[in-house]
C-alpha positions, 0 to 999 in steps of 0.5 A, a space after each residue: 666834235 673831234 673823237 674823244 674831246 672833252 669840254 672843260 668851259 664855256 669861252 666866257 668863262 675865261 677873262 683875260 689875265 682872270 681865274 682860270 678853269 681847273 680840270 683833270 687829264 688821265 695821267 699814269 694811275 690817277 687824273 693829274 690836275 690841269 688848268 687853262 687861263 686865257 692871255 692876250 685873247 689866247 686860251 692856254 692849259 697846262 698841267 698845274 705842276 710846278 716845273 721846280 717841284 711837283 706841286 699845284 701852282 694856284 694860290 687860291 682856287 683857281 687863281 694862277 696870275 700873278 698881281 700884275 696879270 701878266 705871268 702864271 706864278 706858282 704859290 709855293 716857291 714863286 716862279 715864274 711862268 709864260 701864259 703864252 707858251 708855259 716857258 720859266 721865266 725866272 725863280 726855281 724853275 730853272 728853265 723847267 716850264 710847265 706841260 702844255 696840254 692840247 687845247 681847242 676854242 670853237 664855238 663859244 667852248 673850250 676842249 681838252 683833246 687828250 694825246 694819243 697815249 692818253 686815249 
């Protein structure tokens, strides 16, 4: 294992386009929420801050697709997000996306590898 990774999930804890895992990553003076999903095959994690408004995207524990399963939604305010890259794609965001964080799958895990400002 890289120095100072952290598992967040087993890999078949992600379905594609299903609930997500929910964790923390140091940020500033406390732990920020984040949260990874997997798409199209692809696992992805983000801090789960709205771009409009800093607010928790979920709608309910864990849930961040949107009915069709193909674009993160924030409950609050309902824009849209790429599962892919994190990109606004329409509503408030204003072409604000949302912070990807470093993730790794290997080995039927999931990491989180924090940046170097976070080490």
């Amino acid at each position: 294992m890289v120095a100072n990774q952290r598992l967040i999930c087993l890999s078949a804890d992600l379905i594609d386009g299903g609930v997500g895992v929910r964790f923390t990553v140091p940020g500033g003076e406390s732990e920020e929420p984040a949260f990874a999903v997997r798409f199209r095959g692809r696992v992805a994690a983000y801090l789960n801050r709205c771009g409009h408004v800093p607010v928790e995207l979920d709608w309910q524990p864990n849930e961040f697709f949107d009915d069709s399963k193909l674009y993160l939604i924030c409950a609050t305010h309902g824009a849209l997000y790429s599962p892919q890259d994190g990109r606004c794609l329409g509503g408030r965001c204003n072409g604000r996306g949302l912070t990807p964080l470093a993730i790794e799958e290997r080995d039927g895990a999931i990491y989180y590898t924090p940046s170097e400002q976070e080490a």
